[in-house]
SEZA-253872 format. One record per residue (C-alpha): x, z, y; residue in three letters. Coordinates in steps of 0.2 Angstrom, whole numbers, plus 5000, padded with zeros to 4 digits. Example, Ala and Ser with C-alpha at 12.3 -4.5 7.8 and 13.67 -1.06 7.14 Angstrom:
// SEZA-253872
@c1 = 5062 c3 = 5039 c2 = 4978 res = ALA
@c1 = 5068 c3 = 5036 c2 = 4995 res = SER
END
This chain:
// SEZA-253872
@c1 = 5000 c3 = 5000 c2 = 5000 res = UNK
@c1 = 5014 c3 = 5004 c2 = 5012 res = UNK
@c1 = 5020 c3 = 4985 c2 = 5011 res = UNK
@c1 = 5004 c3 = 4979 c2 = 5017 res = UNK
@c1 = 5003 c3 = 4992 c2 = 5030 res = UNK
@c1 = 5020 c3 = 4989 c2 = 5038 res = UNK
@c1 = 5029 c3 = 4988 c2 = 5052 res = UNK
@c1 = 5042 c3 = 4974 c2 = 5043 res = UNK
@c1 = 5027 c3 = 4963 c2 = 5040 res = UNK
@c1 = 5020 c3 = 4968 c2 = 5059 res = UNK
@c1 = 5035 c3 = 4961 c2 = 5066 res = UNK
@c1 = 5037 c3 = 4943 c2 = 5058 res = UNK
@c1 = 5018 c3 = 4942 c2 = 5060 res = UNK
@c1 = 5018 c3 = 4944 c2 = 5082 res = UNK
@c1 = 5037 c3 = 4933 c2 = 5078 res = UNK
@c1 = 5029 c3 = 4920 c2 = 5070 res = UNK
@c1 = 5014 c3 = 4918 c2 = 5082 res = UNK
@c1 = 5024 c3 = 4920 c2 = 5098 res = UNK
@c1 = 5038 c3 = 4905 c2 = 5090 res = UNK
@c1 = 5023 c3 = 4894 c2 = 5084 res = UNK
@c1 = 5013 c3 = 4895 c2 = 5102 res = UNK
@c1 = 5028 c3 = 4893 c2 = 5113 res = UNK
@c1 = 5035 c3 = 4878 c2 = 5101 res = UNK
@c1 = 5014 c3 = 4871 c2 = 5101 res = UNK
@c1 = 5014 c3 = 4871 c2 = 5120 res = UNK
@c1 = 5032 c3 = 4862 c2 = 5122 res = UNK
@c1 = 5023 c3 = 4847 c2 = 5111 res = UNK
@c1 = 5007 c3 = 4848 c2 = 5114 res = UNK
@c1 = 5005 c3 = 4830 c2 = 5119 res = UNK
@c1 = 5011 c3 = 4823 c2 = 5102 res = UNK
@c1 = 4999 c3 = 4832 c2 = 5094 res = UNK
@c1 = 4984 c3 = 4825 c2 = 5103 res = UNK
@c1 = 4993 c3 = 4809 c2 = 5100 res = UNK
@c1 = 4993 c3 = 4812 c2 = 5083 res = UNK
@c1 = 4974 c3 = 4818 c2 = 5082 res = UNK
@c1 = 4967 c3 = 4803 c2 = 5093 res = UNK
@c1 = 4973 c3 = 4792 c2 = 5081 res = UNK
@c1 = 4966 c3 = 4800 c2 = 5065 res = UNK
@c1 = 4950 c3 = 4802 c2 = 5071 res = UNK
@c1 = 4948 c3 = 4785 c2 = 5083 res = UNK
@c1 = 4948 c3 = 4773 c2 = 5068 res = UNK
@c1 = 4949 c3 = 4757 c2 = 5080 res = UNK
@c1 = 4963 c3 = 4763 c2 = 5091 res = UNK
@c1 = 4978 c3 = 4752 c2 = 5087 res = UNK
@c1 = 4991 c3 = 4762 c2 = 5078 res = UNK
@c1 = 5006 c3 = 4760 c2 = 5094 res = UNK
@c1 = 5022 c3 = 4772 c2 = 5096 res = UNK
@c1 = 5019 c3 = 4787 c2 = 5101 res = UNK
@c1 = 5024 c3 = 4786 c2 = 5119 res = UNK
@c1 = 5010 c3 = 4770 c2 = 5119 res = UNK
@c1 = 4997 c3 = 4780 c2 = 5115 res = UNK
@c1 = 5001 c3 = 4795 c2 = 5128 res = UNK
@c1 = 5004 c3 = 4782 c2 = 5143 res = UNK
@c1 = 4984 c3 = 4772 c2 = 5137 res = UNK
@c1 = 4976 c3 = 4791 c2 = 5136 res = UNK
@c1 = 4985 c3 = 4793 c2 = 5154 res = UNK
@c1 = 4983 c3 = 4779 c2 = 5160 res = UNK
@c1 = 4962 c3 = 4781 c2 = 5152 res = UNK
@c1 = 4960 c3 = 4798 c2 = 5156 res = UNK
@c1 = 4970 c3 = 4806 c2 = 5169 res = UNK
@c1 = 4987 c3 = 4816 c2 = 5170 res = UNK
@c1 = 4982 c3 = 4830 c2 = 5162 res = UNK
@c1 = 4975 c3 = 4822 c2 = 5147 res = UNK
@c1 = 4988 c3 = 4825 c2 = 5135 res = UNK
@c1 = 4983 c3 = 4844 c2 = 5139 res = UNK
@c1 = 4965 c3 = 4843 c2 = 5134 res = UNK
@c1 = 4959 c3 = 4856 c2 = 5122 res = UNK
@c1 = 4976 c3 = 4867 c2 = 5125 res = UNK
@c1 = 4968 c3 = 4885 c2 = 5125 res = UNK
@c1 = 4958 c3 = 4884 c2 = 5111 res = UNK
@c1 = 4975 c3 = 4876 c2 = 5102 res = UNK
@c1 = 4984 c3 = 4888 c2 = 5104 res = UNK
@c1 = 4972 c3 = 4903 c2 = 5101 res = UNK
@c1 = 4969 c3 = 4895 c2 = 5084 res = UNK
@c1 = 4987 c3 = 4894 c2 = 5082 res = UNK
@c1 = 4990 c3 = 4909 c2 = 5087 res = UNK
@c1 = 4977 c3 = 4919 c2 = 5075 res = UNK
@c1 = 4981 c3 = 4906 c2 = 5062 res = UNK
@c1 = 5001 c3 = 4909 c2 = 5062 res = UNK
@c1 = 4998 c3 = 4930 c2 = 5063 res = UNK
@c1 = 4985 c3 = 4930 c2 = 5050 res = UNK
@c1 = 5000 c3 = 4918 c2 = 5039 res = UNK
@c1 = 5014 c3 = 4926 c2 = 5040 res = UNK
@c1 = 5008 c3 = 4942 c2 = 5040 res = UNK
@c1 = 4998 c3 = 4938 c2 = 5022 res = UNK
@c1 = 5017 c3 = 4930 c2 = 5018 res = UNK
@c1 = 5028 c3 = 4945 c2 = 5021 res = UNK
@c1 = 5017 c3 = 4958 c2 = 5014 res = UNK
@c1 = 5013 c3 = 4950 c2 = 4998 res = UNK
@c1 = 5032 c3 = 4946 c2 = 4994 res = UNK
@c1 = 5036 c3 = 4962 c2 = 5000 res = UNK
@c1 = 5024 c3 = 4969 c2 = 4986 res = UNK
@c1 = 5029 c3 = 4957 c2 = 4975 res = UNK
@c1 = 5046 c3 = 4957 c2 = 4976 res = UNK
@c1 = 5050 c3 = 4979 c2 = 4979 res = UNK
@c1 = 5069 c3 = 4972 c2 = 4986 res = UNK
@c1 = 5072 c3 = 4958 c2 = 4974 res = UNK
@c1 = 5080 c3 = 4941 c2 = 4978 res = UNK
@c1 = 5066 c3 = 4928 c2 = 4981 res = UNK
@c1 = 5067 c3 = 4914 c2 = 4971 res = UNK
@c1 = 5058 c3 = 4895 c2 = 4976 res = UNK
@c1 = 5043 c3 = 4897 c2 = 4964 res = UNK
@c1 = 5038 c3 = 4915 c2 = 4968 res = UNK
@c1 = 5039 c3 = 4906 c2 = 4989 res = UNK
@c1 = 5027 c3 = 4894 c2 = 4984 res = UNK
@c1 = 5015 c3 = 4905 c2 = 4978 res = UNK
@c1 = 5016 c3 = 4917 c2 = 4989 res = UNK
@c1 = 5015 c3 = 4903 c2 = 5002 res = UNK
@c1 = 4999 c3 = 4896 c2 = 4992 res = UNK
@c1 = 4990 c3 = 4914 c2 = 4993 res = UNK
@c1 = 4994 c3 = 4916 c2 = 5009 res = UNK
@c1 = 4986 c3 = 4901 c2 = 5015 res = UNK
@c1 = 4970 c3 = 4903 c2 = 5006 res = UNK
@c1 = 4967 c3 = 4919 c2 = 5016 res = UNK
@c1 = 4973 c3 = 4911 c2 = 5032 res = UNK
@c1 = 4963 c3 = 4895 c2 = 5027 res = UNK
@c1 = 4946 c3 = 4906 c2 = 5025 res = UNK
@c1 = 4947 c3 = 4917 c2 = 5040 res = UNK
@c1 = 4952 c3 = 4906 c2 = 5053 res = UNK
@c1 = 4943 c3 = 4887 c2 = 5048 res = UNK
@c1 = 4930 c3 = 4890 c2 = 5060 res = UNK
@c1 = 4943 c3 = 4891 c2 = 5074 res = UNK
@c1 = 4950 c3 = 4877 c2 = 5069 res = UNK
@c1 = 4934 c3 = 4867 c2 = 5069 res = UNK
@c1 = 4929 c3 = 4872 c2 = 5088 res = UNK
@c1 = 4948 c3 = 4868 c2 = 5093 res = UNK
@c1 = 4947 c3 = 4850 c2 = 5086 res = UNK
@c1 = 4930 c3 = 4848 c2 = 5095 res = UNK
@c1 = 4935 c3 = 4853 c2 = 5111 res = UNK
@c1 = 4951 c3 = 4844 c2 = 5112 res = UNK
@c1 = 4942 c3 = 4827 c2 = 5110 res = UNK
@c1 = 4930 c3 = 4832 c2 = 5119 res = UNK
@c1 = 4927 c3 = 4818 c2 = 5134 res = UNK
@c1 = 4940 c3 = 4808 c2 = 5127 res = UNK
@c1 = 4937 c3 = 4788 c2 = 5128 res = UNK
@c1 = 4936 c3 = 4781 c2 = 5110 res = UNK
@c1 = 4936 c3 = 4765 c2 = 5104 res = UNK
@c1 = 4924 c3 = 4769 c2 = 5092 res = UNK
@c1 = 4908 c3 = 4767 c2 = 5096 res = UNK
@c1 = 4900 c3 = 4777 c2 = 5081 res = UNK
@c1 = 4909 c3 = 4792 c2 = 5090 res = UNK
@c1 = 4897 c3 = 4803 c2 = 5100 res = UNK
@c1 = 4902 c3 = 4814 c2 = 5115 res = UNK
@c1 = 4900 c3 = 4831 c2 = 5112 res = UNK
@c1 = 4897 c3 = 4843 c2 = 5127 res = UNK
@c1 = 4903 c3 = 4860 c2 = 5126 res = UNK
@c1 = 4909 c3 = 4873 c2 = 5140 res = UNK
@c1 = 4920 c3 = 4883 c2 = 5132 res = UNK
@c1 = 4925 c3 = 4892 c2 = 5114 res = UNK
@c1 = 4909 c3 = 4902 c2 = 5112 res = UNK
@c1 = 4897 c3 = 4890 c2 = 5120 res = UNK
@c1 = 4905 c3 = 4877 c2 = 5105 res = UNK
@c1 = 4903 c3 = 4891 c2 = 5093 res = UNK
@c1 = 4884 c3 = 4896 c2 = 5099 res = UNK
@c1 = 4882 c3 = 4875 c2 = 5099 res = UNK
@c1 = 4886 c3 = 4871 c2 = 5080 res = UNK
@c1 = 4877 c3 = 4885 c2 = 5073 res = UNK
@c1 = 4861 c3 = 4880 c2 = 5084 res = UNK
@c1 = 4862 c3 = 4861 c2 = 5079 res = UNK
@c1 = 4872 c3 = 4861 c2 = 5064 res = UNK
@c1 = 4871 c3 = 4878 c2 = 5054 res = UNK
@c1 = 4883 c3 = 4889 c2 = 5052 res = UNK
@c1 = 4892 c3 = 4881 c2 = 5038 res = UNK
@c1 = 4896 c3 = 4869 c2 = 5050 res = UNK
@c1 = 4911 c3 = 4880 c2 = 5057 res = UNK
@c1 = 4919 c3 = 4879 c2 = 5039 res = UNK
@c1 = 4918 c3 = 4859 c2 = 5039 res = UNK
@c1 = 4936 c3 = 4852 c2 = 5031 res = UNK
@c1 = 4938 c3 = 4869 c2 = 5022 res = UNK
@c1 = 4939 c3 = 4858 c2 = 5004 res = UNK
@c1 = 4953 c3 = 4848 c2 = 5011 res = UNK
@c1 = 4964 c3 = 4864 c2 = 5020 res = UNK
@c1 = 4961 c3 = 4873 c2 = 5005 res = UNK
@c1 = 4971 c3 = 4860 c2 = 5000 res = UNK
@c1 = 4983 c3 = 4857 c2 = 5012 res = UNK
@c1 = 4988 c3 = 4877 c2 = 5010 res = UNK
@c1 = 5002 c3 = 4867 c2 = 4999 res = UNK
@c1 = 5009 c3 = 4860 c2 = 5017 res = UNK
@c1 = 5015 c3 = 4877 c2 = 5023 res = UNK
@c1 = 5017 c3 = 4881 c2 = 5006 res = UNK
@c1 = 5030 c3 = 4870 c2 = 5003 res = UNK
@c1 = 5037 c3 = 4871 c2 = 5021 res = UNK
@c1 = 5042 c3 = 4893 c2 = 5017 res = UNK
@c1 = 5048 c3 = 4886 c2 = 5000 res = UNK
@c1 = 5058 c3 = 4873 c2 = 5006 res = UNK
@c1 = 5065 c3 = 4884 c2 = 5020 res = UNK
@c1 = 5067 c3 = 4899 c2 = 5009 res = UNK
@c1 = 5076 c3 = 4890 c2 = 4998 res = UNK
@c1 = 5089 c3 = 4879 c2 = 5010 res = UNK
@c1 = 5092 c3 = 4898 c2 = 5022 res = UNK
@c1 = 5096 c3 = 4908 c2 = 5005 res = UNK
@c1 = 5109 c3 = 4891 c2 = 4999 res = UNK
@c1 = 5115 c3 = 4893 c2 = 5019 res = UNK
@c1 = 5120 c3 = 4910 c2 = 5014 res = UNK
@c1 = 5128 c3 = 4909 c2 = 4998 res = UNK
@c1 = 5121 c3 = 4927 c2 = 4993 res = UNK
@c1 = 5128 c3 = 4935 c2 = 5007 res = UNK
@c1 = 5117 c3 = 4945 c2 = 5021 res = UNK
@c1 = 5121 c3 = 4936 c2 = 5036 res = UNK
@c1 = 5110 c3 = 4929 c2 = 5051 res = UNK
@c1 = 5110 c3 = 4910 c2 = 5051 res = UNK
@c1 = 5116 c3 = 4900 c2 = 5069 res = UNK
@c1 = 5100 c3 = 4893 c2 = 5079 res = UNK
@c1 = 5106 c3 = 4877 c2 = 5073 res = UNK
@c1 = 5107 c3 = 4879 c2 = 5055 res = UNK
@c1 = 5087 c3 = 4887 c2 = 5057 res = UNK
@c1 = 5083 c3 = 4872 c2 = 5069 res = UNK
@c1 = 5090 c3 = 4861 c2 = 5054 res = UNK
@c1 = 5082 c3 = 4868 c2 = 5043 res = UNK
@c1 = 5065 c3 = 4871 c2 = 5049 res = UNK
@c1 = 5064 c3 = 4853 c2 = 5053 res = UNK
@c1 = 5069 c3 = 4845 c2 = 5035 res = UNK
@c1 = 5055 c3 = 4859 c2 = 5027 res = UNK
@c1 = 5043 c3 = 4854 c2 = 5039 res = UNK
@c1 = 5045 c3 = 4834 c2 = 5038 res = UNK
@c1 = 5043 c3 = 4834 c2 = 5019 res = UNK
@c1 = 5027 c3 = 4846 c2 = 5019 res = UNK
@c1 = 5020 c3 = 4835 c2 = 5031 res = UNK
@c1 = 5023 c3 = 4818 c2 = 5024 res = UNK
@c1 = 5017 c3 = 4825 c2 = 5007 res = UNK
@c1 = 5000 c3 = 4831 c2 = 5012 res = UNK
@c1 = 4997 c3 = 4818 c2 = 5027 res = UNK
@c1 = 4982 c3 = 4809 c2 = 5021 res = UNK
@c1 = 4973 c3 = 4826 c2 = 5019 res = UNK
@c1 = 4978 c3 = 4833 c2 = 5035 res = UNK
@c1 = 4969 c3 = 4814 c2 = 5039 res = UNK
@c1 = 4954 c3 = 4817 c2 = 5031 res = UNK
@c1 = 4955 c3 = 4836 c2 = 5036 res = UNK
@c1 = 4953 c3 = 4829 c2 = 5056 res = UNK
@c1 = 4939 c3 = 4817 c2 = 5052 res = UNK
@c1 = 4929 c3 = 4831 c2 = 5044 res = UNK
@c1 = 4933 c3 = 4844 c2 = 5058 res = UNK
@c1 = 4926 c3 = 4833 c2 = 5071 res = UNK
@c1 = 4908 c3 = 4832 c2 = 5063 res = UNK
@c1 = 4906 c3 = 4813 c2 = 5066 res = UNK
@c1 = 4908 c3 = 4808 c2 = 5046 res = UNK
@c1 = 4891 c3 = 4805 c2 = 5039 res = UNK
@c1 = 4889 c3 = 4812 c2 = 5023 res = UNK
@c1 = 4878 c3 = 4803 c2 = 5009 res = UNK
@c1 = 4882 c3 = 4812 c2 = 4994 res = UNK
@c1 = 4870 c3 = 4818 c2 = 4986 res = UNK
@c1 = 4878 c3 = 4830 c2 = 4974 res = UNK
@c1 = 4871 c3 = 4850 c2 = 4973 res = UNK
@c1 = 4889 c3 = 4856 c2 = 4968 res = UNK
@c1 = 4898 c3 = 4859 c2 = 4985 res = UNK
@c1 = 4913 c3 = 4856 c2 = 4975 res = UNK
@c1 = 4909 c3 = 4841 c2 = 4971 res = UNK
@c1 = 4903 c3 = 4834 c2 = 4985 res = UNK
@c1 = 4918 c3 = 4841 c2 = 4993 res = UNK
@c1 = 4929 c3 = 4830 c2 = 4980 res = UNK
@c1 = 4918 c3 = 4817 c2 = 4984 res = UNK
@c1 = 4916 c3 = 4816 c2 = 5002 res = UNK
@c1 = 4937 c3 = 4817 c2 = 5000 res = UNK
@c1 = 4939 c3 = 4802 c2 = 4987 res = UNK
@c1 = 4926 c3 = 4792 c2 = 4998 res = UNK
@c1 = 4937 c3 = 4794 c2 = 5016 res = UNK
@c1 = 4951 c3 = 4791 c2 = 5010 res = UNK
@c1 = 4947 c3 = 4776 c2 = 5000 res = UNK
@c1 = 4937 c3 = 4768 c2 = 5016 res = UNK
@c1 = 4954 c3 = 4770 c2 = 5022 res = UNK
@c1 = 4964 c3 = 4759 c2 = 5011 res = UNK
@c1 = 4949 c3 = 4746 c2 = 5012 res = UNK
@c1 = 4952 c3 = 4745 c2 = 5029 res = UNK
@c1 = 4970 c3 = 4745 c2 = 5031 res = UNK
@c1 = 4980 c3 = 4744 c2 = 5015 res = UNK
@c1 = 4988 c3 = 4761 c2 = 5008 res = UNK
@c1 = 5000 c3 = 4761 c2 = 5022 res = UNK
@c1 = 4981 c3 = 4767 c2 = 5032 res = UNK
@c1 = 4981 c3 = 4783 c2 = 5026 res = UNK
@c1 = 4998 c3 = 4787 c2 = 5035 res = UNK
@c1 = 4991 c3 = 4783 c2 = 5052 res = UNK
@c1 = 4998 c3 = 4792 c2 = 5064 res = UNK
@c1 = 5012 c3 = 4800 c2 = 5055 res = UNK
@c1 = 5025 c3 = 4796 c2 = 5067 res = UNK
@c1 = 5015 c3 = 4804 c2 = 5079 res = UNK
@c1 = 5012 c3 = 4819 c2 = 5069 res = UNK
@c1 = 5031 c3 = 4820 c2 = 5061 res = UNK
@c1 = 5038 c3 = 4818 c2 = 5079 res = UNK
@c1 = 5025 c3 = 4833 c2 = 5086 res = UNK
@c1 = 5025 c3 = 4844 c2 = 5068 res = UNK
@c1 = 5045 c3 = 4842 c2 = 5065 res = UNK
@c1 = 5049 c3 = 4847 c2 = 5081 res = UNK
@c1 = 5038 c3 = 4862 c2 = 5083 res = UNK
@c1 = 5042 c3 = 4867 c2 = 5070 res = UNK
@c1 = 5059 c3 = 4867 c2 = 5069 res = UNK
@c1 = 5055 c3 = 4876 c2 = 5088 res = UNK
@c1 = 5044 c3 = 4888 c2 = 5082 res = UNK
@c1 = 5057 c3 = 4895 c2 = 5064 res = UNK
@c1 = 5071 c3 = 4895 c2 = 5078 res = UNK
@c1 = 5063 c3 = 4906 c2 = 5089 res = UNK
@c1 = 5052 c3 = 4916 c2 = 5075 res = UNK
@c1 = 5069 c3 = 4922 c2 = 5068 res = UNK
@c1 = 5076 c3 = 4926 c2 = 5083 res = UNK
@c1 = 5061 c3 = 4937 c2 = 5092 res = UNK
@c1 = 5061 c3 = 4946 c2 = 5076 res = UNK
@c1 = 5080 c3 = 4949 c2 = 5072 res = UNK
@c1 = 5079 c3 = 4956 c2 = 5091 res = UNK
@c1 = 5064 c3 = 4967 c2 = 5086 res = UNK
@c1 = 5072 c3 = 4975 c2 = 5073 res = UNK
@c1 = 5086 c3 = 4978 c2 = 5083 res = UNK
@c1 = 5078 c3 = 4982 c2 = 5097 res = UNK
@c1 = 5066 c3 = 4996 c2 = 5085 res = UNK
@c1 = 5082 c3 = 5004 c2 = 5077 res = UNK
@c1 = 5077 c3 = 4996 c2 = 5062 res = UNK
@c1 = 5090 c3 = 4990 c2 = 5046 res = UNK
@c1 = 5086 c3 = 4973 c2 = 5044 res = UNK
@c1 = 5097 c3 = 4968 c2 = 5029 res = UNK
@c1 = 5081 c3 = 4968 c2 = 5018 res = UNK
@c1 = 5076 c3 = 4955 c2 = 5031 res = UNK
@c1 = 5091 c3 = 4944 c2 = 5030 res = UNK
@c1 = 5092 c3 = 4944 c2 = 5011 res = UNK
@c1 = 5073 c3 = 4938 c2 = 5009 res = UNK
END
């Protein structure tokens, strides 16, 4: 009980969401880049800085920045709620042992189904807002019109039931293998870096290594995080008429991604992963470099021993 209630598992939690809302707010702009094309089906696929001129050029200056609070007060919920769950399940786990890459990826997995579960209706009012008074080039697309986080929230539960707010949950129950892979990945390259000896690694070796775990946990899972977007929005219509949630889930799944190649060939499922590698690579390389750094100063800062932290 004490590792769940602890002040170890405290301090990456605030780490990790201070690292990960400072590194979101730095690329912001690739990330509606990113999400504009996944969702806006007959907006050509360009370079990234394209897209952000067009939207500028459509929309205004502050475009890019549409949608930013709610961003980052998902983010910020999501990343505490993560790596908390992450630490104090190895911590249980583990009672001082070395780590190893398969016990990472399950803890990663477990942790992101809690995080997956409690913070999905977040996400769903963030993706709403942030396209919200955008110009599509889709004209099945309807505007929504919502005034703020709880006005979105009070809105989707009126029209749309509250189930609504856990739309796409199939898909990130999913994509927990993304961040899943990501810790193990990371994990796994920081404890190589360190050859069994307890020592903090230089904020280039992090950087580095935040960015390789990251790029492959993305381009692994990118056509769920694809699907994941479409579902969030609330535009897809769907047909199925299966009583198993599960299996219409599955279906609903199969069915967008397979429009997807229809319409443009396999490499259509990928759309927009320049976009989101540039954005998701960068933050998070950003966001594990100043992650392990807040927290490496808190413990010093709190009088604590942090070799167990350095030999995780």
């Amino acid at each position: 009980m004490s590792e769940v209630f602890s002040y170890e598992s405290l301090v990456h939690a605030v780490s990790g969401a201070v690292g990960s809302v400072t590194a979101m707010t730095v690329f912001f702009p690739l990330d509606t880049a990113r999400l504009r094309l996944q969702v806006d089906e007959n907006r050509k696929a360009k370079s990234t800085p394209a897209i952000l001129a067009e939207i500028v050029k459509e929309e205004g200056l502050l475009a890019p920045y549409r949608g930013w609070f709610p961003v980052i007060c998902s983010l910020c919920c999501s990343n505490f709620v993560y790596f908390y769950c992450f630490h104090c399940l190895k911590a249980s786990w583990l009672k001082g042992k070395q780590s190893a890459p398969s016990t990472d990826l399950i803890i990663g997995i477990a942790a992101g189904v809690v995080n997956v579960l409690v913070t999905t209706p977040l996400w769903v009012v963030n993706t709403r807002l942030k396209l919200q008074g955008s110009k599509f080039h889709n004209e099945d697309i309807h505007p929504t019109n919502y005034s703020g986080i709880l006005d979105a929230f009070v809105q989707i539960i009126r029209d749309e039931g509250i189930a609504a707010l856990w739309n796409g949950t199939f898909p990130s129950l999913l994509l927990v293998l993304n961040p899943a892979i990501q810790f193990m990945i990371y994990e796994g390259l920081k404890r190589q870096l360190r050859r069994g000896i307890p020592k903090e690694l230089s904020s280039l070796e992090v950087f580095v290594i935040g960015a390789i775990a990251k790029a492959i946990a993305t381009t692994v899972t990118y056509p769920l995080q694809t699907v994941q977007s479409i579902l969030r929005f609330g535009q897809y219509n769907n047909t199925s008429t299966e009583k198993s949630k599960l299996l219409s889930s599955l279906r609903t799944i199969k069915c967008l991604l397979v429009n997807r190649v229809r319409k443009y060939g396999m490499l259509g499922l990928f759309k927009g992963l320049e976009a989101k590698l540039l954005q998701t690579v960068l933050t998070a390389a950003l966001m594990f470099l100043l992650y392990e750094k807040i927290a490496s100063c808190t413990f010093r800062v709190m009088g604590l021993s942090n070799n167990h932290y350095k030999r995780r």
